[in-house]
N, C-alpha and C positions, 0 to 999 in steps of 0.2 A: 160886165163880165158875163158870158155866153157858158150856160150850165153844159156838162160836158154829156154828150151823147154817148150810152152805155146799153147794152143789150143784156137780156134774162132770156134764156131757150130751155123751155120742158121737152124731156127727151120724146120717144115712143116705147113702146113693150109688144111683146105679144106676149100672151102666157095659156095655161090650160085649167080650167078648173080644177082647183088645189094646190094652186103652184103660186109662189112668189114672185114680184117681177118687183126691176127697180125701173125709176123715170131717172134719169140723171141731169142734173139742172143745171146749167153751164151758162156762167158769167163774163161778161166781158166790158170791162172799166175803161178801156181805148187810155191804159196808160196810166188814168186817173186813181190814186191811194184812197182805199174806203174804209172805214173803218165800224161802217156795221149796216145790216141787212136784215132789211121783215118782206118775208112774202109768205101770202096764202095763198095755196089752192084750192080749187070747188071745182066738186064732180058729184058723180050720183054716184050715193055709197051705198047702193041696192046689191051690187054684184063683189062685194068685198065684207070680207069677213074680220080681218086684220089690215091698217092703213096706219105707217109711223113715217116718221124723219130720222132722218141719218146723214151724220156730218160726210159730205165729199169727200173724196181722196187728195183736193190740194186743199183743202179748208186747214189753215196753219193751225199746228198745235198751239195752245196755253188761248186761243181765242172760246169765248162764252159762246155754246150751243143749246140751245133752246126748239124742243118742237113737241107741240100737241096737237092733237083733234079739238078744237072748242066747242061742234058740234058736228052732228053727223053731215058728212057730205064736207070736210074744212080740215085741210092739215095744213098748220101756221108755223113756219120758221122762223126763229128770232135766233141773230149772232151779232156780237162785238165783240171786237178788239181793245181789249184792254192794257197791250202789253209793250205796242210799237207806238208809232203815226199812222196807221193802217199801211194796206197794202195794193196794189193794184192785181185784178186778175182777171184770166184769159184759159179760165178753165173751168172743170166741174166740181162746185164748191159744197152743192147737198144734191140728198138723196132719197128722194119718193118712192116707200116700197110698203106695195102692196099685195096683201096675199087674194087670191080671188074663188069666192065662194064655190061650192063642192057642188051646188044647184044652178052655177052663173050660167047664163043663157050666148047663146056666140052673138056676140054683137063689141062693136068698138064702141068704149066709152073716153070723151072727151076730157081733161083734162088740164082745168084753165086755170088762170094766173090773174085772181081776183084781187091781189092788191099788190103791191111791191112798192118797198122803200128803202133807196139806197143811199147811204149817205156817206159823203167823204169826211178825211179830215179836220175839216172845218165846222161838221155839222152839217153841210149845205147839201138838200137833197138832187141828187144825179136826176135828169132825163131818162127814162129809160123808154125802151121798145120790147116789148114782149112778144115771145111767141109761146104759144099753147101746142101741147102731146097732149097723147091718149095711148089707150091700153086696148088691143083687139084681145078679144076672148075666143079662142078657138075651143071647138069642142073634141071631145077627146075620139069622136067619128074618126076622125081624120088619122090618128094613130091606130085604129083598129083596122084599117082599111089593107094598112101595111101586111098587118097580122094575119089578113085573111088571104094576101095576097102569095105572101109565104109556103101556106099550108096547104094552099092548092097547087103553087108553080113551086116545088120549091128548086129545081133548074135554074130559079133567076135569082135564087143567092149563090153570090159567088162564095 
């Protein structure tokens, strides 16, 4: 039997120093019933100040949500289904969000998918394919630019 090919995608963000952003992690089981899911991410937790987990908007109710930091730079998702056969999904099931520090420097930080393990019904771990997001950090220049552009033209607000 030919384990079933399943995909894991980390979203992207932009966000400003101070500002929360989410990564939105979206799964796709090509059909297949799962009935529980571990993945880590690892990034550099230099430009974050706050980084948690948060169950997705189709992640079924009455299903076990689990997520920490174990160390810095590592937020770990852990979910089962305890309640059906599992389920099949083709949607965004968790949610990386991270606030970014008040000193973070403009640059985009990467956002990778150091472990994943999905397992069906049966126990039997899925194939998966992974793709990796990140988080561009803009700096707050970019809004002030507006500001100033404002106070000198102000003919070019409608």
């Amino acid at each position: 039997m030919v384990t079933p090919q399943a995909t894991l995608a980390v979203g992207t963000a932009t966000g400003i120093p101070g500002q929360q952003v989410n990564l939105l992690i979206h799964l796709n089981t090509n059909g297949v019933s799962v009935r529980g899911i571990h993945v880590d991410l690892s990034f550099d937790d230099a430009p974050f100040t706050n980084v948690r987990g948060a169950p997705g908007p189709f992640l079924p109710l009455g299903w076990i949500f689990v997520s920490n930091t174990p160390s810095p730079g590592e937020l770990r998702f852990v979910v089962a289904d305890t309640t059906t056969g599992g389920l099949p999904f083709i949607e965004t099931v968790l949610v990386a969000q991270f606030t970014i520090a008040s000193n973070a420097a403009l640059r985009t930080v990467p956002i990778r998918v150091a472990l994943q393990d999905i397992r069906d019904q049966t126990n039997t771990q899925l194939s998966v394919t992974t793709t990796n997001g990140s988080i561009t950090i803009q700096t707050t220049a970019l809004v002030s630019n507006v500001a100033v552009l404002t106070a000198t033209h102000p003919e070019a607000v409608s």
